[in-house]
Residue frames as a rotation matrix with the C-alpha (Angstrom) as fourth column:
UNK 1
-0.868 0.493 0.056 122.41
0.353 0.535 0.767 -63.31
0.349 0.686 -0.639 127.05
UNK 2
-0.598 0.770 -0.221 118.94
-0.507 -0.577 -0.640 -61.85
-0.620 -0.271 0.736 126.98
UNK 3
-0.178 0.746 0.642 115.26
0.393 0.652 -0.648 -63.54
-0.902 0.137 -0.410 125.64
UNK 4
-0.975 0.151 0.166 114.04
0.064 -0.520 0.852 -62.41
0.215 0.841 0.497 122.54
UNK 5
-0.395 0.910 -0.127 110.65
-0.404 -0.296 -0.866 -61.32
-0.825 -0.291 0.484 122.25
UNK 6
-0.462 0.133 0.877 108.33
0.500 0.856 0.133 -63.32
-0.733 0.500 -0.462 120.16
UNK 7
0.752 0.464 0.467 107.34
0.654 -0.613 -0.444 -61.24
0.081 0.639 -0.765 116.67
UNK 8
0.682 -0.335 -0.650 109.98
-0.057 -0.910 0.410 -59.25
-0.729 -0.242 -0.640 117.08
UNK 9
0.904 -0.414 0.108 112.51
0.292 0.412 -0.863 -59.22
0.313 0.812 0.493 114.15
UNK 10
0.671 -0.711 -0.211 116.19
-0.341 -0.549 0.763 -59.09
-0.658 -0.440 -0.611 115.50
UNK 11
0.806 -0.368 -0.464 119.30
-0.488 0.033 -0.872 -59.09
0.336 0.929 -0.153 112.96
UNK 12
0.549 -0.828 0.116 122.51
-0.014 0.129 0.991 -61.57
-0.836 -0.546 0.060 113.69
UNK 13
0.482 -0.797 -0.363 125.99
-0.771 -0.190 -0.608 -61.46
0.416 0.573 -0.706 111.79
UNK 14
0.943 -0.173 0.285 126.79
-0.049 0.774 0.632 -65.03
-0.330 -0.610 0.721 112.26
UNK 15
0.049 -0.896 -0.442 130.80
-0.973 0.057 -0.223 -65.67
0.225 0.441 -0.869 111.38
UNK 16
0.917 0.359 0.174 130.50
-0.378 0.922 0.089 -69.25
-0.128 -0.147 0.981 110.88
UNK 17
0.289 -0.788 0.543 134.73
-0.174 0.515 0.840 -69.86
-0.941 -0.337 0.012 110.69
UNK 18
-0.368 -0.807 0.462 137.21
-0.593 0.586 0.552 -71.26
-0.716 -0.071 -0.694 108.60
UNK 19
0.229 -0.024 0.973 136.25
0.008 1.000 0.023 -73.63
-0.973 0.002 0.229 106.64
UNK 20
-0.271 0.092 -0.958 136.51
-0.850 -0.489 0.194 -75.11
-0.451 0.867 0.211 103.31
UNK 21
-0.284 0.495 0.821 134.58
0.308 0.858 -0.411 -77.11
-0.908 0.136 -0.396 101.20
UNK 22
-0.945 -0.231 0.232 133.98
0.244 -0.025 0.970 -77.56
-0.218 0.973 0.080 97.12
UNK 23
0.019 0.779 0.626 131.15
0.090 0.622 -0.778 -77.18
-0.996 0.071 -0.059 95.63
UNK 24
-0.817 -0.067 0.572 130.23
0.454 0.536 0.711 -78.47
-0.354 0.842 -0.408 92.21
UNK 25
-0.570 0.821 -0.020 127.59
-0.784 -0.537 0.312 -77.02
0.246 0.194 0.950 89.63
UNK 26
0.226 0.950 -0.215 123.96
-0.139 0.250 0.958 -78.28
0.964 -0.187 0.188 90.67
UNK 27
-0.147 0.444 -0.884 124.97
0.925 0.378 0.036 -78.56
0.350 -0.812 -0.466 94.51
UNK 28
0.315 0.542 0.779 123.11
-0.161 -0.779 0.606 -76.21
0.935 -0.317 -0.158 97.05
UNK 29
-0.821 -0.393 -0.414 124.67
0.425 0.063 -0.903 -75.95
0.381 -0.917 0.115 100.27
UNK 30
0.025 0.999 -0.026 122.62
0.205 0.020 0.979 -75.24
0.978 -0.030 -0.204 103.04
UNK 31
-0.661 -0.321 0.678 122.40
-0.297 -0.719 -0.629 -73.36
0.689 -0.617 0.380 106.27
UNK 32
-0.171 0.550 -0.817 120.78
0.716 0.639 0.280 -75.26
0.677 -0.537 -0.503 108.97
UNK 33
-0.387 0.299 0.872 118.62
-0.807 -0.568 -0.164 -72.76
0.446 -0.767 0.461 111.81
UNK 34
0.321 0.564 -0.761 118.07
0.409 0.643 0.648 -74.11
0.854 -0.519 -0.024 114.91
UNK 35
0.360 -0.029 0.932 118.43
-0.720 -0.645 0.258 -72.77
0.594 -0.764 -0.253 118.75
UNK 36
0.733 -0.171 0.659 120.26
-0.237 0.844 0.482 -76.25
-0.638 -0.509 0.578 119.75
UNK 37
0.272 -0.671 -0.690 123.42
-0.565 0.470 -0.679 -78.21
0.779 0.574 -0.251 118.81
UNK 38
0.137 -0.158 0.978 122.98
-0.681 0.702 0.209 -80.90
-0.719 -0.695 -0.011 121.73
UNK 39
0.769 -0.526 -0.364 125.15
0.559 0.276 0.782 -82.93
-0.311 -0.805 0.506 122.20
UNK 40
0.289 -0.731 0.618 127.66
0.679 -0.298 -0.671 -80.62
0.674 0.614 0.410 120.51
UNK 41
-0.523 0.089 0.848 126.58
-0.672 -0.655 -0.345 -77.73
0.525 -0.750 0.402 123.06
UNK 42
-0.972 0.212 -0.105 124.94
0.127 0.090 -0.988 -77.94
-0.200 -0.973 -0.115 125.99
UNK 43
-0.395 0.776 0.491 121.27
0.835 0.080 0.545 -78.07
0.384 0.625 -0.680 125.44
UNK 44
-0.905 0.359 -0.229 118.69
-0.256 -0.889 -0.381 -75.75
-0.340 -0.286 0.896 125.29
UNK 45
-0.450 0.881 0.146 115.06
0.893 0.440 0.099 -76.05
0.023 0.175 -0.984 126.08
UNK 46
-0.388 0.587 0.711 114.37
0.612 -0.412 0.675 -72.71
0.689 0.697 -0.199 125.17
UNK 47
0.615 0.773 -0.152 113.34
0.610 -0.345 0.713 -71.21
0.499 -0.532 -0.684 128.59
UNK 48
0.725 -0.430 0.538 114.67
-0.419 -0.895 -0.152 -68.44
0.547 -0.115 -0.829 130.90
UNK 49
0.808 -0.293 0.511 116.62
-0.400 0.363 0.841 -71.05
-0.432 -0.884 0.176 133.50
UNK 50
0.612 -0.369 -0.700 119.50
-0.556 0.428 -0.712 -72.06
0.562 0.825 0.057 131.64
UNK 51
-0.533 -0.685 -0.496 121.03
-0.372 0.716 -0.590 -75.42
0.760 -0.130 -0.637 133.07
UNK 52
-0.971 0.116 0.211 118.20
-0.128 0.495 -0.860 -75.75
-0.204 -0.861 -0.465 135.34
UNK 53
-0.016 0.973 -0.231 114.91
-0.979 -0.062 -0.194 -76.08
-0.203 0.223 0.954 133.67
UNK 54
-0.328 0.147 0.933 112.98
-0.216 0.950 -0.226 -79.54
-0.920 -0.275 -0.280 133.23
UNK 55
0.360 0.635 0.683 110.51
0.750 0.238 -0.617 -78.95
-0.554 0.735 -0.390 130.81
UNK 56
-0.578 -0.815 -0.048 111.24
0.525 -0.416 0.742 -77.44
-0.625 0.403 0.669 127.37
UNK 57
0.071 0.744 -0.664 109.73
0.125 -0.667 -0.734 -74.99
-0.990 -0.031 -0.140 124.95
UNK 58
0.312 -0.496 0.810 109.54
0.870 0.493 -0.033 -75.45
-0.383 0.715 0.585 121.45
UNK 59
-0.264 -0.872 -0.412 111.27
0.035 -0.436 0.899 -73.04
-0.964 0.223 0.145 119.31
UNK 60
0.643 0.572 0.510 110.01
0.640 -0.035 -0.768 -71.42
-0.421 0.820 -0.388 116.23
UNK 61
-0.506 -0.797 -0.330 113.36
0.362 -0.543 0.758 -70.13
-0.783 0.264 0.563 114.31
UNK 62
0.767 0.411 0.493 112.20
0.631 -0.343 -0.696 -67.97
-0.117 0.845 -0.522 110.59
UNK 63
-0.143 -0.930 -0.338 114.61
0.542 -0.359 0.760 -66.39
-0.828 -0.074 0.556 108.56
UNK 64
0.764 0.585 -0.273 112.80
0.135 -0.558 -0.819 -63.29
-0.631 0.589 -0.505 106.54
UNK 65
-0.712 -0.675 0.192 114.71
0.399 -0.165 0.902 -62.59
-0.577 0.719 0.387 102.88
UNK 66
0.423 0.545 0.724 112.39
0.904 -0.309 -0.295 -60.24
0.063 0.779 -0.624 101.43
UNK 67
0.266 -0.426 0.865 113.31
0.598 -0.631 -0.494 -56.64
0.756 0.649 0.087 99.98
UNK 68
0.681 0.109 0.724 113.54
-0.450 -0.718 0.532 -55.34
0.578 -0.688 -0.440 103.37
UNK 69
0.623 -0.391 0.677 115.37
-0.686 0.141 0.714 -57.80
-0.375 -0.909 -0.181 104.94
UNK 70
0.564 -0.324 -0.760 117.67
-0.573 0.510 -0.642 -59.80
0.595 0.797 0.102 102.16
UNK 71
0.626 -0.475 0.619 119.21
-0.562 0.276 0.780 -62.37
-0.541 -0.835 -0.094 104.38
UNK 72
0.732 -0.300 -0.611 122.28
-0.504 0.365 -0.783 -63.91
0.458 0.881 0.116 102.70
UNK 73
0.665 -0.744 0.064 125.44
0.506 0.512 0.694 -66.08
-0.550 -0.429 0.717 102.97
UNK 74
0.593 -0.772 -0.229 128.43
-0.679 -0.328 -0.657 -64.95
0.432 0.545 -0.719 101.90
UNK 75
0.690 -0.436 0.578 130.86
0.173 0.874 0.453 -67.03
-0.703 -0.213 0.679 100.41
UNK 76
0.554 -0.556 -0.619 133.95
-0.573 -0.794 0.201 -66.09
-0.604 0.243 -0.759 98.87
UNK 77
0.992 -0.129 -0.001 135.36
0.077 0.600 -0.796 -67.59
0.104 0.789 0.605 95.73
UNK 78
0.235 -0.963 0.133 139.31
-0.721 -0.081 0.688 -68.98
-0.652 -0.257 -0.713 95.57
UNK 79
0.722 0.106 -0.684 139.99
-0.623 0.530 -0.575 -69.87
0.301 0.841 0.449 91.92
UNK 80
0.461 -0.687 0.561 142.45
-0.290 0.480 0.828 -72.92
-0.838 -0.545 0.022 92.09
């Protein structure tokens, strides 16, 4: 693991598992960003000390989807 630099724009390929789940016309699923999943994980406060820092740093997540950078899900269809 390595910091990011702030302004910088860096690309991930998240593989988010398994799952399955319906969805009906009019719902919108949705892709929570965030740089935490306490109590799930171990927290993070965002700074360079991981497991020993006190104070935390907030966290400013942005996910860019213009013509340069089309960020997308991909979800595959399984007629039934």
């Amino acid at each position: 693991p390595e910091l990011l630099v702030p302004g910088q724009v860096y690309r991930f390929d998240i593989d988010l598992w398994a799952s399955s789940n319906v969805f009906f016309p009019g719902h919108r699923p949705r892709v929570p960003v965030t740089s935490s999943n306490f109590p799930r994980f171990d927290r993070n406060l965002n700074t360079e000390a991981i497991h020993r820092e006190a104070v935390g740093q907030v966290a400013i997540n942005t996910v860019l989807h213009d013509e340069l950078r089309a960020s997308h899900i991909v979800l595959p269809v399984i007629d039934r």
